[in-house]
C-alpha beads as a LAMMPS data file, in Angstrom:
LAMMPS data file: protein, C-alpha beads

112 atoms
111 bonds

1 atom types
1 bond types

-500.0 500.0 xlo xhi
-500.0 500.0 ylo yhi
-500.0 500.0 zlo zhi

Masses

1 110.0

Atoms # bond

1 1 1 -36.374 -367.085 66.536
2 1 1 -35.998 -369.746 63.814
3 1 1 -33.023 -370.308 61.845
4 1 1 -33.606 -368.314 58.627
5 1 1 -34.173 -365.127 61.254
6 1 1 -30.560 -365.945 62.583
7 1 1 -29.377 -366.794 58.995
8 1 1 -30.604 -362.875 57.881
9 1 1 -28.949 -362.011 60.474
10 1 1 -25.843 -363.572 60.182
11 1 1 -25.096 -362.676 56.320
12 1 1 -26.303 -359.155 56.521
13 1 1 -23.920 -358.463 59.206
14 1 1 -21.157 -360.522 57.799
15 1 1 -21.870 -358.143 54.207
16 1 1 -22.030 -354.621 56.127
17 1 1 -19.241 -355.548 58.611
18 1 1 -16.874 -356.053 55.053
19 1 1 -18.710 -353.244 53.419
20 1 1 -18.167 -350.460 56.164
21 1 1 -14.694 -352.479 57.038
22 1 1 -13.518 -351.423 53.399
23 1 1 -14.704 -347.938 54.106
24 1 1 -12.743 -347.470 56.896
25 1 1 -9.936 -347.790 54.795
26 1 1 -10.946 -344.362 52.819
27 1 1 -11.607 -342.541 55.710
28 1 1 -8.006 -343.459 57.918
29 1 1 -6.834 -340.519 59.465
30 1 1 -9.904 -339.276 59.271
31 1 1 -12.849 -339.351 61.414
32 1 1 -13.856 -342.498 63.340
33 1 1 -17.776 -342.369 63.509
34 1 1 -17.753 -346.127 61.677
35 1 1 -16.069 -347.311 64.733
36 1 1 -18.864 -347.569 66.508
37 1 1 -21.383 -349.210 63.875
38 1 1 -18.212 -351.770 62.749
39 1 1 -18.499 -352.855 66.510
40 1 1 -22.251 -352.935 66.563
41 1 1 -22.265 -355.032 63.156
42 1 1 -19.595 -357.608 64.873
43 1 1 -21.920 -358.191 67.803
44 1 1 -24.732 -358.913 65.210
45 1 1 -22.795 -361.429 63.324
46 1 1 -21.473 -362.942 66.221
47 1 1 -24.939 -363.450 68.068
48 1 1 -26.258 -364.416 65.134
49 1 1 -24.008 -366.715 64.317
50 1 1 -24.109 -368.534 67.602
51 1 1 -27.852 -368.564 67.690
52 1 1 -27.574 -370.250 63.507
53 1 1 -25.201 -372.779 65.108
54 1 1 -27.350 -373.811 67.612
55 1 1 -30.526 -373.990 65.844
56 1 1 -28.974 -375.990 63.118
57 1 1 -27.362 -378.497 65.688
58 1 1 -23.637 -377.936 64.888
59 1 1 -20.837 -378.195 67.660
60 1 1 -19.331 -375.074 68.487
61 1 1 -15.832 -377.209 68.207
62 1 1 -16.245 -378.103 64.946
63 1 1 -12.934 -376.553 62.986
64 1 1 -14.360 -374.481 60.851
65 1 1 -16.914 -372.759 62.764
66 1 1 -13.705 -371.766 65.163
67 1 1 -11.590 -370.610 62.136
68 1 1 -14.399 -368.681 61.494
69 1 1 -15.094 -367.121 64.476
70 1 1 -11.459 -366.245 64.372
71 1 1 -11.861 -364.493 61.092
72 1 1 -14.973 -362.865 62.397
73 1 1 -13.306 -360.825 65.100
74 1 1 -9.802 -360.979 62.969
75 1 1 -12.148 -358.511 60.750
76 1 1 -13.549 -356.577 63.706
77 1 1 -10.117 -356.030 64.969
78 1 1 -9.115 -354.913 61.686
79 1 1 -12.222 -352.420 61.094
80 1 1 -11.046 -351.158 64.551
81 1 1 -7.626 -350.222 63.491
82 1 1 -8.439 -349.105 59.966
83 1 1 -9.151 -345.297 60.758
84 1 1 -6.620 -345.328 63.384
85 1 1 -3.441 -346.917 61.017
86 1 1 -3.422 -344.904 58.094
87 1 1 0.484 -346.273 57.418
88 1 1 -1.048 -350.102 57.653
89 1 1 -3.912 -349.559 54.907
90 1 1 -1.775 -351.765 52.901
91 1 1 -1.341 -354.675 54.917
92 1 1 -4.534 -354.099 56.422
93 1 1 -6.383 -354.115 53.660
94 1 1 -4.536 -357.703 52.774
95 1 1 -5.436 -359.065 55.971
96 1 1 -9.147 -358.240 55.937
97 1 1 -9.082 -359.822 52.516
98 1 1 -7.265 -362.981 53.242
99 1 1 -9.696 -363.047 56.259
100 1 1 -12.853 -363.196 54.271
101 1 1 -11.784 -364.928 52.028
102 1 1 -11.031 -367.851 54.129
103 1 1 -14.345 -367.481 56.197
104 1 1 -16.125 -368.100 53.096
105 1 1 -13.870 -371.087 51.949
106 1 1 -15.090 -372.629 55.727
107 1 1 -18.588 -371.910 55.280
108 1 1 -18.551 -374.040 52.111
109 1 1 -16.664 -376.373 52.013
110 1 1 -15.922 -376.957 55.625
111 1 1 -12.657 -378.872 55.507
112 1 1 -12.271 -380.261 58.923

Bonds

1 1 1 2
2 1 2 3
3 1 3 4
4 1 4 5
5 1 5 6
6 1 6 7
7 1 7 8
8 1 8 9
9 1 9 10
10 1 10 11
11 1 11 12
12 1 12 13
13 1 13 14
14 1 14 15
15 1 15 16
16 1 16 17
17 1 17 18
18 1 18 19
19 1 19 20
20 1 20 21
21 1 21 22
22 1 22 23
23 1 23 24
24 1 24 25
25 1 25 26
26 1 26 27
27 1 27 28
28 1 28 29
29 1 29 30
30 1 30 31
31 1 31 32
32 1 32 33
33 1 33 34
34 1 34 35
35 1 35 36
36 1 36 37
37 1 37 38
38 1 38 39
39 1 39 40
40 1 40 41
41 1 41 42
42 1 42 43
43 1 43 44
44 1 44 45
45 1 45 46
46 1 46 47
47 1 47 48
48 1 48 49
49 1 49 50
50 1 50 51
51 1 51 52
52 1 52 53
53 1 53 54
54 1 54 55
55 1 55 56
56 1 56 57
57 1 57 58
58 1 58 59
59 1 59 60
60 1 60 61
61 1 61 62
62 1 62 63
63 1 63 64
64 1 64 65
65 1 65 66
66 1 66 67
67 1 67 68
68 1 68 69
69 1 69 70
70 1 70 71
71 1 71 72
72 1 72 73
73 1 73 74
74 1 74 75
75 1 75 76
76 1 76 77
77 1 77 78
78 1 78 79
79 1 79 80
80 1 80 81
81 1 81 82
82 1 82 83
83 1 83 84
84 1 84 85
85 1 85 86
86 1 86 87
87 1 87 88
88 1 88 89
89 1 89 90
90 1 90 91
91 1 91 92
92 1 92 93
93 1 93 94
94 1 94 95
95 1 95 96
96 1 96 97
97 1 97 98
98 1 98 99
99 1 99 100
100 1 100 101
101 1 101 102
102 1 102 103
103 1 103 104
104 1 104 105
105 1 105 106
106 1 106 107
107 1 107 108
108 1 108 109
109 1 109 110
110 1 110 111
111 1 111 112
């Protein structure tokens, strides 16, 4: 596949992972059917993530793609324990946005 395939990839995931992680808030103590879908989205944005990194020649230990893959499943973790936590929304909720937000400081302007 070429890069922009993995690139589609990549961001759409990234944007529905946040998008459904954010609805798990609304639904905690409720029903878990997102569960399943968060997970599926991770795997997506994982893959496609490792497949953009090695198409564009990166190194897998650069520092910010590791932060980043940290934040990644930081945010499936969270999505995870959403439904399940209603008493953590608030921190929760924090964390996922602390975690995105400093996945997207990485991405562009990729301090070390």
């Amino acid at each position: 596949m070429s890069a922009s395939v993995y690139h589609l990839l990549h961001v759409g995931g990234v944007i529905l992972l946040v998008a459904f992680t954010f609805q798990a808030f609304g639904a905690a103590g409720k029903a878990r059917g997102g569960a399943m879908l968060t997970g599926i989205l991770s795997a997506v944005f994982l893959i496609a993530g490792f497949g953009l990194i090695s198409k564009l020649d990166y190194e897998f230990s650069s520092g910010w793609i590791l932060v980043k893959m940290i934040c990644g499943l930081a945010l499936a973790a969270i999505a995870a324990m959403a439904p399940k936590r209603p008493a953590l929304r608030g921190p929760l909720t924090l964390g996922a946005i602390v975690t995105v937000l400093v996945a997207v400081y990485m991405v562009y302007f990729r301090p070390f």
